[in-house]
Structure formats: structure tokens, C-alpha cells
N, C-alpha and C positions, 0 to 999 in steps of 0.2 A: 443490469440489462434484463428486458423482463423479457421471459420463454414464451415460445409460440403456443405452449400446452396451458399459459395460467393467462386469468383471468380478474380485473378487480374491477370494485362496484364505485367506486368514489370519483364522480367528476373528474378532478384534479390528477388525479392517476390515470382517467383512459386519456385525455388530453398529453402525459407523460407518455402513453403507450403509443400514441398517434405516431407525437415526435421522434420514436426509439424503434421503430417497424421495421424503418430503412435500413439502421444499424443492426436489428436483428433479423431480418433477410439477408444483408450479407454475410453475417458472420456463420448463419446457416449454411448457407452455400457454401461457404468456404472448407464447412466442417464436412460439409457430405458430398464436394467435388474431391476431397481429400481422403476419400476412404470409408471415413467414420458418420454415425448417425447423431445430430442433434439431441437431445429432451428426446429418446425414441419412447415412445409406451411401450410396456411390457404384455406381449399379447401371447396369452396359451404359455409362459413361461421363455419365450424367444422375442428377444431384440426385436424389433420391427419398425420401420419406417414409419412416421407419423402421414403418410401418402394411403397408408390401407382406407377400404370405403370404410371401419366401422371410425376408424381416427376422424376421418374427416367430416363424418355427420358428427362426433363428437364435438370436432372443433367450429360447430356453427353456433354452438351453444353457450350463453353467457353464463358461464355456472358458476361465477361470483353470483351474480343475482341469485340462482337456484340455490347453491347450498346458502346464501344468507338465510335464507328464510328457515333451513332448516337446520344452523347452528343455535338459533332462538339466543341471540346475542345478547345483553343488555344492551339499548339505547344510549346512546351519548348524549349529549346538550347538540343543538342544532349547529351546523358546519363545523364541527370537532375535524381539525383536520389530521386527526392521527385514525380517525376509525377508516380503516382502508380494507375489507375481506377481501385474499385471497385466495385463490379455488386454482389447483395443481390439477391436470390430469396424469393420474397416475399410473394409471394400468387399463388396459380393453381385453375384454376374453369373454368366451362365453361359462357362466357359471352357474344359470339357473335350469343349464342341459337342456334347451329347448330351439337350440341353431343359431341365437340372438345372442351378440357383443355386449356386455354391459359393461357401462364408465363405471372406475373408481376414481375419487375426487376427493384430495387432499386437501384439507380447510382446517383453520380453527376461529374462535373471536379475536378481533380487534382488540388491543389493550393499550391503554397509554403508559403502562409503568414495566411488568414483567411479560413475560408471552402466555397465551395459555395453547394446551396439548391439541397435538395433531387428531384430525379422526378424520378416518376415511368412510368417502360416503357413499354406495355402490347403486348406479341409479339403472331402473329396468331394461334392457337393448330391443323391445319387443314396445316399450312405450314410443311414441311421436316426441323427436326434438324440440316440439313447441312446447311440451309441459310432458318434460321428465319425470319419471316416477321415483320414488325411492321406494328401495329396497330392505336398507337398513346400514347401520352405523356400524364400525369395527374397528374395534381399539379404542373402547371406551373407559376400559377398566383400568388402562394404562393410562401415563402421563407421558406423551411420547413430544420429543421435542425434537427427534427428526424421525422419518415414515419413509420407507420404501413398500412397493405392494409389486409381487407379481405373482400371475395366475394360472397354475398347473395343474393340470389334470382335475379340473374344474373346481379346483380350489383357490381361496384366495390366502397368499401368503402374505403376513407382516412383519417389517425386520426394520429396527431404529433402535435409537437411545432413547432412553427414558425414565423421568424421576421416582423417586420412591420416596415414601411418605417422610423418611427422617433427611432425604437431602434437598440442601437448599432448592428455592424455584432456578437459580443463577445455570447448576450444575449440574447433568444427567449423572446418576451413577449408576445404572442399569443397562446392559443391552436384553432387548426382548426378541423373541420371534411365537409369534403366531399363528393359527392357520382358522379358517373360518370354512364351511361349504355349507350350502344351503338344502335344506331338508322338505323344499316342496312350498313351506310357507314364512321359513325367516332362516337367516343364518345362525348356524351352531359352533359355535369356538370348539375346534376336536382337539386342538393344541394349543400349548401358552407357555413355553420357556424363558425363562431369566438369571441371567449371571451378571454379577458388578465387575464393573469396568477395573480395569486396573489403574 
């Protein structure tokens, strides 16, 4: 079922998302006349409803198209039908301390054989929906092959699994956590923790 926060670039898939809207509108509902929140974003480090204004200018935005361009993919052969990017929104908060919500957006490339790593891509909340800025990438250093992000005290946190150079592509043996805040003109990794899985 695809979530209301992600987004993909390939014909054949929003055609699939057309068909699955109805299913996942009610399963929404169902999840949040029941108590609980959907896919919520993680905003300021607190749950929140994908209903706040900065979520919902978020979600006007195709950011499969946007982070394609800035995963700088390889190219497929024409109608490849495995190359499908998709774009997670993962977290809203303000982190460039200037009153504006910035998206983080969870993406990697397309691959037809193994996966390649998560990165999250943190784009300006002071730039116009029509052509998002970026900010800069985080969780590059890692091979992270799952991503959570949330945003406290104007920092942004990262917590997943993730490969190390001696374990297969198949199996993460790492979990990381890292923190990133921005210094005015790019973000600065102030943290980077890792322990193998058991």
C-alpha cells in the first residue's frame, strides 16, 4: 500500500497510486478515527498529524520528481520498468532557525539487482513549493538501508540500519544514529554513533 507521505516518478506507479488512494484513504481513516496517526511526520521531535499547514504544503509537492534530479541516478535503457524513485517524507521542522518548516525526504536510486542507501534530503521551508531548494544531504557517509529522521531542538536526528563495508549488500550489521544542525550555510554532523546488531 503506498502512504500518503511518498511519492514515485514512474508512469506505471502513479497509475498504481490512482488505483490504491481509495484504499489508502480508508485505511487512514480507519487508523485515525481509532485513535492513532497514519505515516505522521515528525515535527519539532512530536508526532503530528500530517493535517499541519507546513505537512500540507509539503504534500502538494511531487518529490519523487525533486529528489530525482538530486539523487543524480544512473540512467536506465528506456521504459526499464524496475527504475521507479521513491521520495518518503520524513520529518517537517524548522531547522534553519529562521520560523520556516523544512522537508526531509527520504530517497535513494532505483536498482534492478540489490538496493542502494537511504539519504535524506532536507529541502528550504522559506523556498516556494514550485521549485524547492535544497539544503543538503544527510546520511551520506552511511549505508543506511532503513532511515528514520526526527527534528529536535533544531536538530536533525538520524536512526536506522545500516551496512559496513565488510557486510554483505543483502544484510545491515550496524545500527547508527546521527545528528546534523545547520551552521548558517550547510549542515554539520555534531554526531555519528554505531553499534553491530546483534
Amino acid at each position: 500500500m503506498t502512504s500518503l507521505t511518498e511519492r514515485t516518478s514512474h508512469p506505471r506507479a502513479r497509475r498504481y497510486q490512482t488505483w490504491t488512494s481509495a484504499a489508502s484513504l480508508a485505511a487512514c481513516l480507519t487508523v485515525v478515527l481509532g485513535g492513532g496517526i497514519a505515516n505522521a511526520a515528525t515535527v519539532d521531535g512530536a508526532a503530528a498529524p500530517v493535517t499541519t499547514i507546513a505537512a500540507n504544503a509539503a504534500g502538494r509537492v511531487d518529490w519523487a520528481s525533486v529528489v530525482e534530479s538530486a539523487l543524480n541516478c544512473p540512467k536506465p535503457r528506456p521504459r526499464a520498468a524496475w527504475y521507479v524513485v521513491h521520495a518518503r517524507v520524513a520529518a517537517v521542522g524548522d531547522l534553519t532557525r529562521d520560523g520556516k518548516r523544512e522537508t526531509v525526504v527520504v530517497s535513494s536510486c532505483p536498482s534492478s539487482t540489490s538496493s542502494n542507501p537511504l539519504i535524506a534530503f532536507v529541502y528550504d521551508g522559506a523556498s516556494k513549493p514550485s521549485a524547492p531548494r535544497l539544503l543538503g544531504k544527510l546520511g551520506k557517509n552511511r549505508y543506511f538501508r532503513t532511515l528514520k529522521v526526527a527534528i529536535q531542538g533544531g536538530s536533525a536526528h538520524l536512526h536506522g540500519k545500516a551496512i559496513s563495508d565488510r557486510a554483505p549488500r543483502c544484510c545491515p550489521d550496524l545500527i547508527v544514529s546521527q545528528t546534523y544542525r545547520w551552521d548558517g550555510t550547510r549542515f554539520r554532523k555534531t554526531a555519528d554513533k554505531a553499534h553491530r546488531t546483534t
